[in-house]
SERO-4910 file (N, C-alpha, C, O; in steps of 0.05 Angstrom, whole numbers):
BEGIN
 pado doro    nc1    nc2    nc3   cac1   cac2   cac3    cc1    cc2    cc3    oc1    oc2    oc3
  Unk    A   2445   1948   2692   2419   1949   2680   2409   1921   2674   2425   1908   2659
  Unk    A   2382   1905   2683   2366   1894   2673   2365   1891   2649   2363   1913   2637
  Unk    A   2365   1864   2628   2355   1861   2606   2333   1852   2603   2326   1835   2618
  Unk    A   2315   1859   2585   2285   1851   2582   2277   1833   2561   2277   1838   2537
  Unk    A   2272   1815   2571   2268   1791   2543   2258   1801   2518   2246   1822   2520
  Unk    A   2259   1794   2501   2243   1802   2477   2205   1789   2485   2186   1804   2489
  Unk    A   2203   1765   2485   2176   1750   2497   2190   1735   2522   2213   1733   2531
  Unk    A   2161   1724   2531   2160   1722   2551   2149   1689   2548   2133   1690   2530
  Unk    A   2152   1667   2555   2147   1639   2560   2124   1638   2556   2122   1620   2539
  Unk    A   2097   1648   2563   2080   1639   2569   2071   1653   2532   2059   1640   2515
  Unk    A   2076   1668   2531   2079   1690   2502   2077   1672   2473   2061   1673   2454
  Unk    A   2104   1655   2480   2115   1644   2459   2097   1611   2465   2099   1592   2449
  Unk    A   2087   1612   2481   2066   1582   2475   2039   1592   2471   2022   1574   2473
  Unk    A   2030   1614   2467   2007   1628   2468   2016   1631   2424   2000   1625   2407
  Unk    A   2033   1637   2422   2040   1646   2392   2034   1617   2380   2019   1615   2360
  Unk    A   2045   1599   2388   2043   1571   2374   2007   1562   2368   1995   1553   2349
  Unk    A   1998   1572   2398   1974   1565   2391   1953   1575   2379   1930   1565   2377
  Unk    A   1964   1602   2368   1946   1622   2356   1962   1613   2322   1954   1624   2301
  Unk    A   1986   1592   2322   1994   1582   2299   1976   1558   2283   1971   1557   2259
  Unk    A   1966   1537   2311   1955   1526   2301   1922   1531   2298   1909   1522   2279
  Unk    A   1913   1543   2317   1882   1561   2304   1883   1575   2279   1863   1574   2265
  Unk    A   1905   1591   2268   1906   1608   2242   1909   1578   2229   1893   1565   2241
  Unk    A   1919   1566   2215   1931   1531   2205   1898   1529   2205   1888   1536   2183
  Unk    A   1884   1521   2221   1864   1500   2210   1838   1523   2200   1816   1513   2195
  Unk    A   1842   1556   2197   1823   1573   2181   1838   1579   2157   1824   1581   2136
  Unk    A   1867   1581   2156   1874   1572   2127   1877   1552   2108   1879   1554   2083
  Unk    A   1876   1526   2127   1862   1505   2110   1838   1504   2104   1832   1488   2087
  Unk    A   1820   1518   2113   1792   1512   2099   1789   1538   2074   1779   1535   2052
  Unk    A   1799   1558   2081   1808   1578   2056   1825   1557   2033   1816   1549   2011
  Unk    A   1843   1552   2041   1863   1536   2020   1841   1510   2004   1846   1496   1984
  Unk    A   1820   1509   2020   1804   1475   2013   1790   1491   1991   1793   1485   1967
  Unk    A   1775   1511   1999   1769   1535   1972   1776   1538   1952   1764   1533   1931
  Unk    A   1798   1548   1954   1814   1556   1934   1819   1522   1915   1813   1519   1891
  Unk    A   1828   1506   1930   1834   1483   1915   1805   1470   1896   1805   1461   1872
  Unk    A   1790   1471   1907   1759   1460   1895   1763   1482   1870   1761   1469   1849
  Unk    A   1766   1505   1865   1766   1523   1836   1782   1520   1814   1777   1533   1794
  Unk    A   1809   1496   1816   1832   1496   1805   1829   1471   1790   1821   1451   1803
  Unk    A   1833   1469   1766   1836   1448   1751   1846   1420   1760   1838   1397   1755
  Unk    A   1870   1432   1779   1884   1401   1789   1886   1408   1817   1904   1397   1830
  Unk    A   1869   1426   1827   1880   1434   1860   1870   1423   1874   1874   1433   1897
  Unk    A   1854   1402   1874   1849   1374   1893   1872   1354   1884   1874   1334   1899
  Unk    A   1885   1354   1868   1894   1321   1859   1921   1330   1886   1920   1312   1904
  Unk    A   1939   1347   1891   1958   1337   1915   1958   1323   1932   1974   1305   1931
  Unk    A   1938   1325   1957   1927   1311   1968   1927   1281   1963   1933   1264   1980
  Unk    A   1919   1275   1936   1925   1247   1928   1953   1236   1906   1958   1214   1895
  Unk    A   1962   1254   1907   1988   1252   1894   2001   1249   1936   2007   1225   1939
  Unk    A   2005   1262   1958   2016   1250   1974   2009   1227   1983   2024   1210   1993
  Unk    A   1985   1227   1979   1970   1191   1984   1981   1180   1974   1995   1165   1988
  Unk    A   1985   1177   1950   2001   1157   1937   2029   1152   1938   2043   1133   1934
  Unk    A   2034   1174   1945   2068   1169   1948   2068   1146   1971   2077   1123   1969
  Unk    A   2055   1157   1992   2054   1141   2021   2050   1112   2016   2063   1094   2027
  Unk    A   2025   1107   1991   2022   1078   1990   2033   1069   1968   2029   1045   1968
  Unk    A   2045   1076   1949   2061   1072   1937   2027   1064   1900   2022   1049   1880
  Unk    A   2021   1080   1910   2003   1080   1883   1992   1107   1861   1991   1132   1863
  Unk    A   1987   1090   1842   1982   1124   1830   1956   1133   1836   1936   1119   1837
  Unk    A   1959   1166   1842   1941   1181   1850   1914   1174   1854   1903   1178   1876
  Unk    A   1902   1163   1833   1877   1167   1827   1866   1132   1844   1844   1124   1852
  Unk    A   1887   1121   1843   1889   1096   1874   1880   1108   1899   1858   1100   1904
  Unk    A   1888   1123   1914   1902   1124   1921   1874   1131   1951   1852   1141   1948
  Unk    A   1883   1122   1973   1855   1124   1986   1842   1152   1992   1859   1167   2003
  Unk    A   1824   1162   1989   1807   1188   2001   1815   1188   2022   1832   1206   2022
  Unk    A   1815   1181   2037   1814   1182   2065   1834   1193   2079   1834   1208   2098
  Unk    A   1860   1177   2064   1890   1178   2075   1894   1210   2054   1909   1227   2064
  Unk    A   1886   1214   2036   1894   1233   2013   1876   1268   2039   1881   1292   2038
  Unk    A   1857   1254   2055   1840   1275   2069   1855   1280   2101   1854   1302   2113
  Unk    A   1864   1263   2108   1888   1258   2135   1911   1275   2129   1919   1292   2145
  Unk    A   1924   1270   2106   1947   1272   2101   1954   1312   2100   1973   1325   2108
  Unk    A   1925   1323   2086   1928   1346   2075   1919   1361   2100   1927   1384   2101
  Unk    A   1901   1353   2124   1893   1366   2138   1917   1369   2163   1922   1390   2175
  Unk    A   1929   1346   2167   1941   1349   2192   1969   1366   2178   1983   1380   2193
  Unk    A   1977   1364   2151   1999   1381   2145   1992   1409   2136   2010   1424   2129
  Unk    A   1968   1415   2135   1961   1442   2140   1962   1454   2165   1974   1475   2170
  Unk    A   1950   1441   2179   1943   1447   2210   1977   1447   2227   1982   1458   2249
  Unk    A   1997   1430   2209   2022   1432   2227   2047   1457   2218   2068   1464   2229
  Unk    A   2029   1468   2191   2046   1489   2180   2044   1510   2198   2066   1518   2203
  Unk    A   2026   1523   2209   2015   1539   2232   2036   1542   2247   2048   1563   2247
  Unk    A   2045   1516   2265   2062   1522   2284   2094   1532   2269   2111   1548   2276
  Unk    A   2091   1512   2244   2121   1516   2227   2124   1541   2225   2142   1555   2234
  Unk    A   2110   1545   2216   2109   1589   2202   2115   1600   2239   2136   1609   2247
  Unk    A   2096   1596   2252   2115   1598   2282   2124   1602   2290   2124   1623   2303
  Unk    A   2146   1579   2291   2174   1578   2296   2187   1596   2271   2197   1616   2281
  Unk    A   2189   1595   2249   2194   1608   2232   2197   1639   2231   2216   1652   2223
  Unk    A   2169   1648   2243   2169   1677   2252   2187   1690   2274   2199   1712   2271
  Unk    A   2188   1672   2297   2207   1675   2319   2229   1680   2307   2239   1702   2307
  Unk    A   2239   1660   2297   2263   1649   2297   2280   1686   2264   2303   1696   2263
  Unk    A   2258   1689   2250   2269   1720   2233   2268   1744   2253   2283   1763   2254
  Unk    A   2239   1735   2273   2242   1765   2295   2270   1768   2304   2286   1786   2302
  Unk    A   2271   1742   2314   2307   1741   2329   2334   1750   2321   2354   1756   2334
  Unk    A   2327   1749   2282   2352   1750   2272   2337   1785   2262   2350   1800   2276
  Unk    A   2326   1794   2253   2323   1825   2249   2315   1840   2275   2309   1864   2272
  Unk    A   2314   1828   2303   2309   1849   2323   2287   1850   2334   2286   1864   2354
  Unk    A   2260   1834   2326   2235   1831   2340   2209   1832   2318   2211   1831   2294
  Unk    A   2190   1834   2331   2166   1836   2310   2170   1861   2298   2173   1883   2308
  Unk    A   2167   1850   2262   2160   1867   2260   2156   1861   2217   2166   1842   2204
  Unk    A   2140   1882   2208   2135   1868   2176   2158   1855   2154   2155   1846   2132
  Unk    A   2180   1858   2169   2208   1849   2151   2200   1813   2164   2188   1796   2151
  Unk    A   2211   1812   2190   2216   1795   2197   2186   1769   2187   2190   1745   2181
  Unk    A   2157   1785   2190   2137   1771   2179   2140   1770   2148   2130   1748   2141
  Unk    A   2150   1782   2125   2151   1771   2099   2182   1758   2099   2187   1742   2080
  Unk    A   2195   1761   2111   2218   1737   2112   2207   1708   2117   2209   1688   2104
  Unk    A   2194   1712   2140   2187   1679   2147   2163   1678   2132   2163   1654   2130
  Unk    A   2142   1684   2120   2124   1674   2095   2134   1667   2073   2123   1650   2058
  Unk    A   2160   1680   2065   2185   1682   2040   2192   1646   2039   2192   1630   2021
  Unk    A   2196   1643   2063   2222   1618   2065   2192   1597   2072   2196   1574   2062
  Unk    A   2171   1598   2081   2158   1582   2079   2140   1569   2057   2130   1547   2055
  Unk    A   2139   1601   2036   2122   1591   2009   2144   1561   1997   2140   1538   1991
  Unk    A   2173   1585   1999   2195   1572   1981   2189   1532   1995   2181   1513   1980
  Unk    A   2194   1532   2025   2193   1506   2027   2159   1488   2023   2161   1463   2024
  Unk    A   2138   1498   2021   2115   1491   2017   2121   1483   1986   2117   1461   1976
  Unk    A   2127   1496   1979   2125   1493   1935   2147   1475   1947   2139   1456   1960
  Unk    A   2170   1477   1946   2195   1465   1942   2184   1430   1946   2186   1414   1928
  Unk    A   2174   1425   1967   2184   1406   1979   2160   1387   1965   2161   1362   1964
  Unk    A   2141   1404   1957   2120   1383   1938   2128   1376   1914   2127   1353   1905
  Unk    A   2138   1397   1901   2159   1397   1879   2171   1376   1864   2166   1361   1845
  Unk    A   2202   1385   1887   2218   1366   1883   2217   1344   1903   2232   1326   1896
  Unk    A   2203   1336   1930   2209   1315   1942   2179   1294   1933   2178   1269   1932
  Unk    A   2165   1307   1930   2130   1287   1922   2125   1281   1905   2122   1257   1902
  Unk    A   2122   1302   1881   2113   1298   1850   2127   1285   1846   2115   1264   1838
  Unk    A   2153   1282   1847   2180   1269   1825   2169   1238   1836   2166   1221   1818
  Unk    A   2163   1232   1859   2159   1199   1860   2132   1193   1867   2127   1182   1888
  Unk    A   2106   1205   1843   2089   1202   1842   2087   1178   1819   2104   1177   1801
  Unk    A   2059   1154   1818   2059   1148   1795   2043   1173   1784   2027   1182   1800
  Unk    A   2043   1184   1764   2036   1203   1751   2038   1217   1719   2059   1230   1716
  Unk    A   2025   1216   1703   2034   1219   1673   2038   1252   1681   2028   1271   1693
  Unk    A   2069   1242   1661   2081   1273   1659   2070   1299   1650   2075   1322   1657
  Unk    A   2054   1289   1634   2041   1315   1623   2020   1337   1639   2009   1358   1630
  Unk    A   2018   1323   1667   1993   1337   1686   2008   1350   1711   2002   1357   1733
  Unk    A   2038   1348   1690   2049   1357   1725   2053   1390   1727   2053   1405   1747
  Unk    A   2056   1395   1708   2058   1432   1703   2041   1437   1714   2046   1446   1736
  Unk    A   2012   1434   1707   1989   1435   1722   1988   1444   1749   1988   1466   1760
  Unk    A   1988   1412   1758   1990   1401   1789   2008   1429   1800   1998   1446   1814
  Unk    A   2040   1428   1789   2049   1445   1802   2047   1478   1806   2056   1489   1826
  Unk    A   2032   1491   1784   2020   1519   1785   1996   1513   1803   1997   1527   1823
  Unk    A   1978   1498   1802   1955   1499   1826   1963   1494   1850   1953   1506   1869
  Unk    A   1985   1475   1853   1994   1474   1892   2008   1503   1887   2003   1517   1907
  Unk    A   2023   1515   1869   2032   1544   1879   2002   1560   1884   1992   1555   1906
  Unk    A   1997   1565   1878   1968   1574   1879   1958   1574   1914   1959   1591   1931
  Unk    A   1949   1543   1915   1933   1535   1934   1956   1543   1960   1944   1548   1982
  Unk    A   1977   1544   1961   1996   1548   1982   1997   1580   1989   1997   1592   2011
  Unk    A   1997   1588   1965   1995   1620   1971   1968   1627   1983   1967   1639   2005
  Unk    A   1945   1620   1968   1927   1628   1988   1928   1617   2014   1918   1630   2032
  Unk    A   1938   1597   2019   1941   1594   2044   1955   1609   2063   1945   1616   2084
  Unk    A   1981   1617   2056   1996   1635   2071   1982   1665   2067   1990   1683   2082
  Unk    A   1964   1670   2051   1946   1694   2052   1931   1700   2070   1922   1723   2073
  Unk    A   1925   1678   2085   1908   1672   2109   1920   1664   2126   1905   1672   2145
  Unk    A   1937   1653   2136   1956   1644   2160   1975   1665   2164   1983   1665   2188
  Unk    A   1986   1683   2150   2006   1704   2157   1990   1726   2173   1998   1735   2194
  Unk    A   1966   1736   2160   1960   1756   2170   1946   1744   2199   1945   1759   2218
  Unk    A   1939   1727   2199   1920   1720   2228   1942   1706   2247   1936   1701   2270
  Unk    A   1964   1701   2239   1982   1696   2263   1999   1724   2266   2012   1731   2285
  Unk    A   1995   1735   2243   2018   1764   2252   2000   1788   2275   2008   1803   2292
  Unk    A   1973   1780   2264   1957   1802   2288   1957   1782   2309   1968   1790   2330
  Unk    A   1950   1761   2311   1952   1743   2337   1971   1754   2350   1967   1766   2371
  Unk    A   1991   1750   2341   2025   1758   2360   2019   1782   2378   2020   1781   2402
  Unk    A   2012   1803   2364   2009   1834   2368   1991   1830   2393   1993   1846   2412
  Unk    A   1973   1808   2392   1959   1819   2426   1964   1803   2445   1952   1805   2467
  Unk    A   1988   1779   2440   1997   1768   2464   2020   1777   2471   2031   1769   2492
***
């Protein structure tokens, strides 16, 4: 007997790119959501600054507007690979394997601003609770919008 791939090559570069089209309609949802939030613009310039080594409110527009768009736009393919890679380990598409890989991507989205950004921000301590409930926030709506439009994506390639 023949075995039948789970996808098919052309499948699985068709998924990435329906990763990064969902990525740049959940960043403009996520740009939403952030404009409503007390501190849900300042990330963006809290990574600026990390990069140039200044505090936030230094810190350039520009590089703080680069920084948030292309790492929105590259979570798309992450969640992606991410999706594949739970189909693989529970058996194929399917709603386990899609809240597994949104699971492990909130965790590393919060995590990694968290503990790898904030902590070597210049930044007064007292705005970081803040900062950090609005990037939870702003990340979830984002994966609110990137899960469901790459999980139906999948479904018709």
């Amino acid at each position: 007997m023949e075995s039948v791939p789970l996808v098919t090559t052309l499948t699985v570069s068709l998924r990435f790119v329906i990763g990064v089209a969902a990525a740049v309609v959940a960043t403009v949802a996520m740009d939403l959501v952030m404009a409503r939030l007390p501190e849900g613009e300042t990330p963006p310039f809290v990574a600026a600054g990390v990069l140039t080594d200044s505090a936030p409110q230094h810190a350039p527009g520009r590089l703080a507007n680069v920084v948030h768009y292309i790492a929105g736009w590259l979570t798309g393919p992450l969640f992606v690979w991410m999706l594949l890679t739970s189909e693989g380990l529970v058996g194929g598409q399917s709603i386990l394997a899609t809240v597994l890989a949104a699971a492990v991507l909130y965790a590393l989205m919060v995590g990694f601003f968290v503990f790898v950004v904030l902590p070597r921000s210049r930044l007064a301590s007292v705005r970081t609770a803040d900062i950090r409930r609005d990037w939870a926030i702003s990340a979830a709506a984002y994966l609110l919008v990137l899960v469901p439009v790459v999980a139906l994506g999948s479904r018709l390639v």
